[in-house]
PDB file of N, CA, C and O in Angstrom, chain B, residues numbered from 101:
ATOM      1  N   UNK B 101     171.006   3.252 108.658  1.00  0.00           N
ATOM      2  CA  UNK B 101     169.752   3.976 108.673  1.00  0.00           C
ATOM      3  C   UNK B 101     169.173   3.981 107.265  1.00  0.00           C
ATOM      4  O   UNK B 101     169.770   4.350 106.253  1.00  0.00           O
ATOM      5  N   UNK B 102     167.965   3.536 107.338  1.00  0.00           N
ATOM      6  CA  UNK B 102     167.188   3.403 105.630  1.00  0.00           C
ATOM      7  C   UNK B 102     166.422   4.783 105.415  1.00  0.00           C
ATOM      8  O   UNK B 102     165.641   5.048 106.330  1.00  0.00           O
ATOM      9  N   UNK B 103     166.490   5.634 104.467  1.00  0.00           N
ATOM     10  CA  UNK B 103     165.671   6.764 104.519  1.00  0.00           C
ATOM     11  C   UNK B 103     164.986   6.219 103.368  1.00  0.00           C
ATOM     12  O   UNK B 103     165.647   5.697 102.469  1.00  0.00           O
ATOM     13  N   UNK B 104     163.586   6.296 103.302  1.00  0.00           N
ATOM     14  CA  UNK B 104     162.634   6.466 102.651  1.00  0.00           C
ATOM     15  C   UNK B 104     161.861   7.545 102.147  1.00  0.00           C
ATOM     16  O   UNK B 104     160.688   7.665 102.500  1.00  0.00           O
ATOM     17  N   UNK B 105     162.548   8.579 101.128  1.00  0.00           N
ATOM     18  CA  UNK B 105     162.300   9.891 100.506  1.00  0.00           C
ATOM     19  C   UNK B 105     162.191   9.814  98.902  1.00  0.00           C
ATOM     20  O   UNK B 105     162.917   9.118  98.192  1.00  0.00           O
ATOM     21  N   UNK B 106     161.263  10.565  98.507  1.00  0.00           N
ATOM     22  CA  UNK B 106     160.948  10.592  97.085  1.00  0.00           C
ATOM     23  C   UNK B 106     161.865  11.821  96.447  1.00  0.00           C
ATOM     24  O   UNK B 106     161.660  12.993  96.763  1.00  0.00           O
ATOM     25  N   UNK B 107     162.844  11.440  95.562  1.00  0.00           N
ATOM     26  CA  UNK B 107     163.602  11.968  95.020  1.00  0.00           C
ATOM     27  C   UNK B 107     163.247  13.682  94.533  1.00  0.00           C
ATOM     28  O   UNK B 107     163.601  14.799  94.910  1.00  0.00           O
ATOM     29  N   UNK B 108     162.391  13.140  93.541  1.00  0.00           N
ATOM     30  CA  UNK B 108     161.859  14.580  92.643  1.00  0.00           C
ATOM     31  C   UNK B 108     161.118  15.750  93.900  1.00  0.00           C
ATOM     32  O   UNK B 108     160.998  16.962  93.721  1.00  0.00           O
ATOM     33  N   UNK B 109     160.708  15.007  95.112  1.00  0.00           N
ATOM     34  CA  UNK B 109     160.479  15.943  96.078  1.00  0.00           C
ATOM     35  C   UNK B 109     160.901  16.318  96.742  1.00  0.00           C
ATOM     36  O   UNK B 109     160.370  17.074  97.556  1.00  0.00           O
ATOM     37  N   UNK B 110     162.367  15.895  96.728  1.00  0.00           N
ATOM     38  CA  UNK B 110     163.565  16.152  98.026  1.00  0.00           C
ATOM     39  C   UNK B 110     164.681  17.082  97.640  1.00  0.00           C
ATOM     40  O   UNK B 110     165.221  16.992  96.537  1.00  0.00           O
ATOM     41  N   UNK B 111     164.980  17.842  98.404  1.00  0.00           N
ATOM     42  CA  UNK B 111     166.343  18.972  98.592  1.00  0.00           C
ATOM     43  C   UNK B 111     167.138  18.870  99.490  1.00  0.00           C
ATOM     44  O   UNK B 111     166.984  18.370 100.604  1.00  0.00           O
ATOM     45  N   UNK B 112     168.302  19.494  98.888  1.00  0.00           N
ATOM     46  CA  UNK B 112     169.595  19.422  99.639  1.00  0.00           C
ATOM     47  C   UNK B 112     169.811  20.884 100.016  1.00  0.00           C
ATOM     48  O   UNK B 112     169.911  21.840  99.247  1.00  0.00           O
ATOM     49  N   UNK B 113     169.866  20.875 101.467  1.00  0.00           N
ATOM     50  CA  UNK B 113     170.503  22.066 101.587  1.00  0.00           C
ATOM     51  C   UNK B 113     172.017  22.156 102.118  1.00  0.00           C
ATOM     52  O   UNK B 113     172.209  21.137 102.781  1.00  0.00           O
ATOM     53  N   UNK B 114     173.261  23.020 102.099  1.00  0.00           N
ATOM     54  CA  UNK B 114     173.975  23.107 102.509  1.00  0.00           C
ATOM     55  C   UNK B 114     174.326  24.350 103.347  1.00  0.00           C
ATOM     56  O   UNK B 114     173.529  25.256 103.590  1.00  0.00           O
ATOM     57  N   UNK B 115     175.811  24.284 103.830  1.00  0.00           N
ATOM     58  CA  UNK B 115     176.204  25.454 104.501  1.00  0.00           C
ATOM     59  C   UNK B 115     175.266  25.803 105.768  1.00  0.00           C
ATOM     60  O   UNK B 115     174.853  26.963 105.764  1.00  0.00           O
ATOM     61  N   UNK B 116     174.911  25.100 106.712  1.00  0.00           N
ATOM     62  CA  UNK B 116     174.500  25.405 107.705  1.00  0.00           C
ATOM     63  C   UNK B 116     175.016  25.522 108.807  1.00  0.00           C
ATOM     64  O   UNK B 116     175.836  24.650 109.095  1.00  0.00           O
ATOM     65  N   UNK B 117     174.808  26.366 109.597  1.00  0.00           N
ATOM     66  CA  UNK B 117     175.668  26.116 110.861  1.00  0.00           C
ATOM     67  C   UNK B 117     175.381  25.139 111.722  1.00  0.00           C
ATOM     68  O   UNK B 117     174.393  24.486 112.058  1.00  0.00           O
ATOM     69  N   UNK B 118     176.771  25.234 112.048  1.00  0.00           N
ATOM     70  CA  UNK B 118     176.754  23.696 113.007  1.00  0.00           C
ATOM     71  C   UNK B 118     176.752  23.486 113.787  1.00  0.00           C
ATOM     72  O   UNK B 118     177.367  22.562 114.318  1.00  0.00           O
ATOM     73  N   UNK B 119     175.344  25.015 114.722  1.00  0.00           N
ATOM     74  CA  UNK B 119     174.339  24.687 115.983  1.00  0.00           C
ATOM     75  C   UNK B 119     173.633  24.459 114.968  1.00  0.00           C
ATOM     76  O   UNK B 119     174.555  23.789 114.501  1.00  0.00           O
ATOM     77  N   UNK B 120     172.813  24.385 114.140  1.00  0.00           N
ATOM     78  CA  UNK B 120     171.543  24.477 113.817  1.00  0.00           C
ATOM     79  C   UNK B 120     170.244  23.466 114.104  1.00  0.00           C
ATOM     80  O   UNK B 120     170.269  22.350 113.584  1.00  0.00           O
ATOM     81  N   UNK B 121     169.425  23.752 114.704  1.00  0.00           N
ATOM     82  CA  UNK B 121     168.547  22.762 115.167  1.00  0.00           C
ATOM     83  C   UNK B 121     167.242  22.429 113.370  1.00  0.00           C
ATOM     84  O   UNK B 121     166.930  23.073 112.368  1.00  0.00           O
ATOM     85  N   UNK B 122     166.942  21.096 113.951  1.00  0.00           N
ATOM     86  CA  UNK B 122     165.930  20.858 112.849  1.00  0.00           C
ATOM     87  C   UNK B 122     164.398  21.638 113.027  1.00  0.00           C
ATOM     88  O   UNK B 122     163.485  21.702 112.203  1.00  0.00           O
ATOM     89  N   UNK B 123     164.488  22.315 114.693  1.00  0.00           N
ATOM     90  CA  UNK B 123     162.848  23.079 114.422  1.00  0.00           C
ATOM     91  C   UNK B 123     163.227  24.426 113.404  1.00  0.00           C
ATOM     92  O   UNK B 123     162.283  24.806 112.711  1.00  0.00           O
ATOM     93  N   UNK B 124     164.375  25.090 113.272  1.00  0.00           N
ATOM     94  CA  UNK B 124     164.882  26.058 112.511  1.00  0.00           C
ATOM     95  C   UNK B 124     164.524  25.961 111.252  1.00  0.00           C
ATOM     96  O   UNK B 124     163.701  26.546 110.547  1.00  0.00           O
ATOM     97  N   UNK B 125     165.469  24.919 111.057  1.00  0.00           N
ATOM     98  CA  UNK B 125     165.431  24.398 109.609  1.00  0.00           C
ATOM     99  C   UNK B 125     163.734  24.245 109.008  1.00  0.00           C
ATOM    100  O   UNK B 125     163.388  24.724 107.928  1.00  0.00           O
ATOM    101  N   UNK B 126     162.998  23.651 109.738  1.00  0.00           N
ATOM    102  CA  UNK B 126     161.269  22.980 109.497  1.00  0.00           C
ATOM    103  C   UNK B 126     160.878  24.286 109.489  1.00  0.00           C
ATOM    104  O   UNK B 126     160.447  24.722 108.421  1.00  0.00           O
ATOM    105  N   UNK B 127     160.926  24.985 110.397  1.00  0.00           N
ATOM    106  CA  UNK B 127     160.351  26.424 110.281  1.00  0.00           C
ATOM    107  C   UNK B 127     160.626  26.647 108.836  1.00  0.00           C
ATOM    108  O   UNK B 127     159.882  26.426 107.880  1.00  0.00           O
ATOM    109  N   UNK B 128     161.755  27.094 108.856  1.00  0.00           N
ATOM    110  CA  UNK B 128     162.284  28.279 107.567  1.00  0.00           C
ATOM    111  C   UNK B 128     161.742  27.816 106.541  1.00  0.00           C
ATOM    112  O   UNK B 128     161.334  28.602 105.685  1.00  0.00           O
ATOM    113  N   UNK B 129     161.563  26.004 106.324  1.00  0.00           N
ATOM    114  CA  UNK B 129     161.491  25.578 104.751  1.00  0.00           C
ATOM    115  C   UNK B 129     160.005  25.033 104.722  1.00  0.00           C
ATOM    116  O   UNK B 129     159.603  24.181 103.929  1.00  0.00           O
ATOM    117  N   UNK B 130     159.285  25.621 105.654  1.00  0.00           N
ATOM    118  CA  UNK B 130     157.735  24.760 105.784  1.00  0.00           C
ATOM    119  C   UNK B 130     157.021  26.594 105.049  1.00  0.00           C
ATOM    120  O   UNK B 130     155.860  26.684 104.651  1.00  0.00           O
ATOM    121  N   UNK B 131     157.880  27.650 105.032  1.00  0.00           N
ATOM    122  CA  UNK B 131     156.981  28.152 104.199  1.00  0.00           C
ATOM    123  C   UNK B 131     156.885  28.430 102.651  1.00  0.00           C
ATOM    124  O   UNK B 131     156.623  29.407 101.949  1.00  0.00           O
ATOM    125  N   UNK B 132     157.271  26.911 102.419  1.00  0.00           N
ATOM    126  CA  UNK B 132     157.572  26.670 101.035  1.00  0.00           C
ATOM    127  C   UNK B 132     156.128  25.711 100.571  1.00  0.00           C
ATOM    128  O   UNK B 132     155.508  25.769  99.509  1.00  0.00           O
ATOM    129  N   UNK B 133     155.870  24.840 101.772  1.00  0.00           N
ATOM    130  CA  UNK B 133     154.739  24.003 101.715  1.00  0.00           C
ATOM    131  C   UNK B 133     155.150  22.884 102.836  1.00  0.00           C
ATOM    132  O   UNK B 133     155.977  23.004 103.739  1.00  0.00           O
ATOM    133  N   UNK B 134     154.355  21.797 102.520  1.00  0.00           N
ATOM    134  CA  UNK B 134     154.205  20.715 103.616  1.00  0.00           C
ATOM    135  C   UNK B 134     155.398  20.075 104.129  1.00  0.00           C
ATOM    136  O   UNK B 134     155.600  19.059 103.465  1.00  0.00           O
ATOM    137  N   UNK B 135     156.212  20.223 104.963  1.00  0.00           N
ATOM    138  CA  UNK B 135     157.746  19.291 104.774  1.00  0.00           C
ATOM    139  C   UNK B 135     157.046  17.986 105.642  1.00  0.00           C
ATOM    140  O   UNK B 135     156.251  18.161 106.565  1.00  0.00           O
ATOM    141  N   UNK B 136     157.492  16.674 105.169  1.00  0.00           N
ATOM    142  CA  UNK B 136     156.958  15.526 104.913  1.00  0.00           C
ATOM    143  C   UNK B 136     157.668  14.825 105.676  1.00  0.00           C
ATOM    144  O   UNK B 136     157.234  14.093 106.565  1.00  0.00           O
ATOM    145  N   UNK B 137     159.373  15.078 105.243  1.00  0.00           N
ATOM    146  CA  UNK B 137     160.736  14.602 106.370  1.00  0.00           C
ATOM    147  C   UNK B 137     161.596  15.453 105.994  1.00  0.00           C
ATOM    148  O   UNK B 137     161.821  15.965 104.897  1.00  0.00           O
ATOM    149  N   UNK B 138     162.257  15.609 107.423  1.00  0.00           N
ATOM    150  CA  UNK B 138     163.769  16.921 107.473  1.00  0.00           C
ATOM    151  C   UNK B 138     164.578  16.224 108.073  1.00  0.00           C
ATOM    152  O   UNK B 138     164.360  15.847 109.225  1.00  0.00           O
ATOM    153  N   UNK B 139     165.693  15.913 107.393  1.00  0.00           N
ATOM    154  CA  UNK B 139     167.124  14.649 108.056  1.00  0.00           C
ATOM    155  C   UNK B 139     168.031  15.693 108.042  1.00  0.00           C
ATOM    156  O   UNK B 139     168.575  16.094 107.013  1.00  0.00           O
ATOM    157  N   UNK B 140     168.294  16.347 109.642  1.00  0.00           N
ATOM    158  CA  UNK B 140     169.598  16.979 109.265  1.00  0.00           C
ATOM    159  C   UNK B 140     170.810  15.631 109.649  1.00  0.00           C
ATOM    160  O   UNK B 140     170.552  14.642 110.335  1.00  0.00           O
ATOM    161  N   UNK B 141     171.941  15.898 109.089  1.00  0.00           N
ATOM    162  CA  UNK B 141     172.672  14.623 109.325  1.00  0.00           C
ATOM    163  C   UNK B 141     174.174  15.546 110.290  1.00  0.00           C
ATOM    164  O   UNK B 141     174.949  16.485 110.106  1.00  0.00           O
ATOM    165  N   UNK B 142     173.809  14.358 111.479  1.00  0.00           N
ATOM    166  CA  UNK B 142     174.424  14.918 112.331  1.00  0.00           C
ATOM    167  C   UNK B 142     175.640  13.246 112.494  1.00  0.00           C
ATOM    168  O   UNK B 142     175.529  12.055 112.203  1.00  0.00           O
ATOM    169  N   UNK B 143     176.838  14.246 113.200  1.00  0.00           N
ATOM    170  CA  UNK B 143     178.181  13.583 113.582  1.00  0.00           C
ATOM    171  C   UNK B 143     177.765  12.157 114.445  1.00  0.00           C
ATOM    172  O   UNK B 143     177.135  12.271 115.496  1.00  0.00           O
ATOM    173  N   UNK B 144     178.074  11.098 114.038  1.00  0.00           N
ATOM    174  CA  UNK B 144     177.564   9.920 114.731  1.00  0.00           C
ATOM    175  C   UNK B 144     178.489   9.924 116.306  1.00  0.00           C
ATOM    176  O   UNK B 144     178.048   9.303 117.274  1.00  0.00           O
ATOM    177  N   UNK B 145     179.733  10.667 116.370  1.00  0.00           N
ATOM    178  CA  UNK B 145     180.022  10.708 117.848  1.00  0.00           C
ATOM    179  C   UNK B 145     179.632  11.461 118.657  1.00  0.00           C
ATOM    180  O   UNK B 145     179.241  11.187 119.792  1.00  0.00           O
ATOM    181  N   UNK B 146     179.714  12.708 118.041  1.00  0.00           N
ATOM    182  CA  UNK B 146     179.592  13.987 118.539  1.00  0.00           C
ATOM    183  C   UNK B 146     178.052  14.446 119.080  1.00  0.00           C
ATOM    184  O   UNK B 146     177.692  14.957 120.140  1.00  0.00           O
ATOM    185  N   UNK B 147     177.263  14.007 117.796  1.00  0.00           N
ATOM    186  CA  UNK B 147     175.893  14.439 117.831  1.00  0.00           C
ATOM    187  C   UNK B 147     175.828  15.590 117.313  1.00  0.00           C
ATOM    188  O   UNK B 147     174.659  15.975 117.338  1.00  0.00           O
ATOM    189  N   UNK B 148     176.727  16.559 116.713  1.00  0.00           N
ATOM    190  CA  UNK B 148     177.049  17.879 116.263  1.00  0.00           C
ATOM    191  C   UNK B 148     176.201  17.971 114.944  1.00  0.00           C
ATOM    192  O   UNK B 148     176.239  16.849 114.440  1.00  0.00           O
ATOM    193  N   UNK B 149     175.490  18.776 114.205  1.00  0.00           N
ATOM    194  CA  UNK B 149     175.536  18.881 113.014  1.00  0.00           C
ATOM    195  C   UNK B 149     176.550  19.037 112.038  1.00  0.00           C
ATOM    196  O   UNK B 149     177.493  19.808 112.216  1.00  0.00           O
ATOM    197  N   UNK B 150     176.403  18.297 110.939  1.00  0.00           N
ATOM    198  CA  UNK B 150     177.306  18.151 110.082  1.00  0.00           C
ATOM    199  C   UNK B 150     177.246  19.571 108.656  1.00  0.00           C
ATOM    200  O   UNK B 150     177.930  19.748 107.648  1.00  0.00           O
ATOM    201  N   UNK B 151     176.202  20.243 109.201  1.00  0.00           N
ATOM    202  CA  UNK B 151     175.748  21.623 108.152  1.00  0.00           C
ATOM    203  C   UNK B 151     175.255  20.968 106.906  1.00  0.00           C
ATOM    204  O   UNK B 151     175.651  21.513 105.876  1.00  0.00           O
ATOM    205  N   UNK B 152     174.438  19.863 106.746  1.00  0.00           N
ATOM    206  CA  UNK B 152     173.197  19.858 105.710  1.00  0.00           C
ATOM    207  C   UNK B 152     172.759  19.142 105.900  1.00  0.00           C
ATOM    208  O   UNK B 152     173.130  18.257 106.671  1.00  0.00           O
ATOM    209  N   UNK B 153     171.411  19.202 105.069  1.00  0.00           N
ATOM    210  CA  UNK B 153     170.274  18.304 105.584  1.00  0.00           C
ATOM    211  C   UNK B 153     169.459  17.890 104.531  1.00  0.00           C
ATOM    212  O   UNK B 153     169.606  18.633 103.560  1.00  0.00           O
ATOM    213  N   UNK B 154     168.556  16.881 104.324  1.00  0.00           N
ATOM    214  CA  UNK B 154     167.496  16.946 103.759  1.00  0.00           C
ATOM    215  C   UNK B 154     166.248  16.831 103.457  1.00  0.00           C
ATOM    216  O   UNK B 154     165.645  15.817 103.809  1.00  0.00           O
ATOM    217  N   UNK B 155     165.537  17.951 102.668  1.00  0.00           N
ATOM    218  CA  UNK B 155     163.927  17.996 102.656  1.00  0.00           C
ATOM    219  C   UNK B 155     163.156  17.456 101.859  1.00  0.00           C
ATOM    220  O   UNK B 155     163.099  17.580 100.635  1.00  0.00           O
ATOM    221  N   UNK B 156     162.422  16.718 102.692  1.00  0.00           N
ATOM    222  CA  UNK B 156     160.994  15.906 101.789  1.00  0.00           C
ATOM    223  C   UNK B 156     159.577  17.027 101.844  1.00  0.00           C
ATOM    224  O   UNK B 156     158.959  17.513 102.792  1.00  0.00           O
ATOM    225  N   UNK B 157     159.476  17.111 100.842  1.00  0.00           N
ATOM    226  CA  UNK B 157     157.993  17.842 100.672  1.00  0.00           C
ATOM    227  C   UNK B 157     156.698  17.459  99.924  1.00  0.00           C
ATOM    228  O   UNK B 157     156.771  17.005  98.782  1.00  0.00           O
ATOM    229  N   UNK B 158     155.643  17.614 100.478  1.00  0.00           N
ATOM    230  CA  UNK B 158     154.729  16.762  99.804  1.00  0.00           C
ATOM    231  C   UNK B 158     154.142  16.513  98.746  1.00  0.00           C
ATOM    232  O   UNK B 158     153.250  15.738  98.401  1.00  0.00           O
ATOM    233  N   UNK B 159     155.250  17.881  97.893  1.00  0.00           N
ATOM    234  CA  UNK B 159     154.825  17.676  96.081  1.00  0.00           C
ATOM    235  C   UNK B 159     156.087  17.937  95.545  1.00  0.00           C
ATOM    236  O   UNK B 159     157.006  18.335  96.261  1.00  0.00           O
ATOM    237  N   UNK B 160     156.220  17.733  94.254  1.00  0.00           N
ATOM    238  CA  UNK B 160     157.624  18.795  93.546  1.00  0.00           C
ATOM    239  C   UNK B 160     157.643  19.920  93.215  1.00  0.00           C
ATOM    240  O   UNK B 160     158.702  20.466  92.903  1.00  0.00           O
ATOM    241  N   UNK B 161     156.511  20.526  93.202  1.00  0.00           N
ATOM    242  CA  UNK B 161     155.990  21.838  93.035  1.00  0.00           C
ATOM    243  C   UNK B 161     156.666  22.698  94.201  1.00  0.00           C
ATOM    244  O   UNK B 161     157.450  23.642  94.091  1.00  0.00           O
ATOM    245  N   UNK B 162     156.061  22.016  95.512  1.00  0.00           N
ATOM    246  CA  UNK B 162     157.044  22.435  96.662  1.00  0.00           C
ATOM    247  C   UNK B 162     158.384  22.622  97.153  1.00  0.00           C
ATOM    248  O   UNK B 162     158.831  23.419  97.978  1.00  0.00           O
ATOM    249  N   UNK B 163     159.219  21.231  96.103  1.00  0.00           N
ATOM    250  CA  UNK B 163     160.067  21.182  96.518  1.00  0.00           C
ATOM    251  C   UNK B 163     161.328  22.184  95.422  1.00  0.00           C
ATOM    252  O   UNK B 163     162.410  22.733  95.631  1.00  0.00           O
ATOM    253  N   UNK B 164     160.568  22.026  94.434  1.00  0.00           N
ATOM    254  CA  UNK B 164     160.964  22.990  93.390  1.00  0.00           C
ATOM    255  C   UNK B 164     160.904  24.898  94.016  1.00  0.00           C
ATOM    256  O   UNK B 164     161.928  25.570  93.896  1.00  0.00           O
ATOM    257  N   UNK B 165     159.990  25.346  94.456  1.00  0.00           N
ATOM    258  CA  UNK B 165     159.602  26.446  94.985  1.00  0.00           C
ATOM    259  C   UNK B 165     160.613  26.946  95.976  1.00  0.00           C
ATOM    260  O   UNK B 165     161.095  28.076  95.909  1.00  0.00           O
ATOM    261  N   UNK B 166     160.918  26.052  96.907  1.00  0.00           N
ATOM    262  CA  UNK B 166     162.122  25.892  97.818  1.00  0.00           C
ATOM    263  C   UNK B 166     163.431  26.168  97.172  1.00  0.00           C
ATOM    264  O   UNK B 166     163.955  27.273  97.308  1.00  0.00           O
ATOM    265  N   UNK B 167     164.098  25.033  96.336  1.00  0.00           N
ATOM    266  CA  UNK B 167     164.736  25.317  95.558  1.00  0.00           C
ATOM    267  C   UNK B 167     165.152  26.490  94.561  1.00  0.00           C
ATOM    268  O   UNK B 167     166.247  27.033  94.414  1.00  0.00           O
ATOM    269  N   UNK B 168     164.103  26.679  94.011  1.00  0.00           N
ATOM    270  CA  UNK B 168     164.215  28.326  93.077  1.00  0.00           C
ATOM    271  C   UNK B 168     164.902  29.248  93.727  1.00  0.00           C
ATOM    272  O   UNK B 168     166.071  29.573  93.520  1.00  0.00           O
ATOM    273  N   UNK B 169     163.996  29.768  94.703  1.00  0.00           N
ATOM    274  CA  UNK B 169     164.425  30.878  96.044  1.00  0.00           C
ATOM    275  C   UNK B 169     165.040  30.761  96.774  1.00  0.00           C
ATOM    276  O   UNK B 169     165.094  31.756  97.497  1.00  0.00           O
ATOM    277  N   UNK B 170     165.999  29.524  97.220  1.00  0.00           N
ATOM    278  CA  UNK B 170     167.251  29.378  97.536  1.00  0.00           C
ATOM    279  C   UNK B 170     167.171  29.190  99.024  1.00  0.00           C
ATOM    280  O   UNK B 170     168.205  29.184  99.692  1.00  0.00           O
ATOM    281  N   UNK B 171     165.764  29.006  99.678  1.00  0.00           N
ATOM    282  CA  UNK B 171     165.368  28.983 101.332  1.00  0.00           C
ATOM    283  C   UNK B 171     165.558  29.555 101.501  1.00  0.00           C
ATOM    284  O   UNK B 171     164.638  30.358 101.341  1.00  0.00           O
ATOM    285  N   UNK B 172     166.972  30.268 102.104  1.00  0.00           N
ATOM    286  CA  UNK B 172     166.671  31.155 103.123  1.00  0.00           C
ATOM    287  C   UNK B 172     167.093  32.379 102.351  1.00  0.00           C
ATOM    288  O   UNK B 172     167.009  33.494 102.867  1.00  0.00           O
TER     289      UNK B 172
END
């Protein structure tokens, strides 16, 4: 899988639970600003979440803002 994400605008989140759906995740971190792409990375057998993911946002300003305050 090729992901195509701009570094300085992208975050890592961890420690998620491992129901967690990606409308959760988009919710929680879209009121940071625009999320652009959200890869949670899930178990290639299982389909399970693997508890992190990551966010593309449409500036660094955004993605920084996110970051600071720790999401959730």
């Amino acid at each position: 899988m090729k992901i195509d994400s701009v570094a300085y605008r992208t975050i890592f989140v961890h420690n998620l639970g491992f129901d967690t759906l990606e409308e959760a995740v988009n919710k929680e971190f879209s009121r940071f600003g625009e999320v652009v792409s959200l890869n949670l990375v899930r178990d290639v057998v299982t389909g399970d979440s693997k508890g992190y993911c990551f966010i593309e946002y449409s500036s660094s300003y955004e993605a920084e803002s996110a970051y600071m305050v720790g999401g959730i």
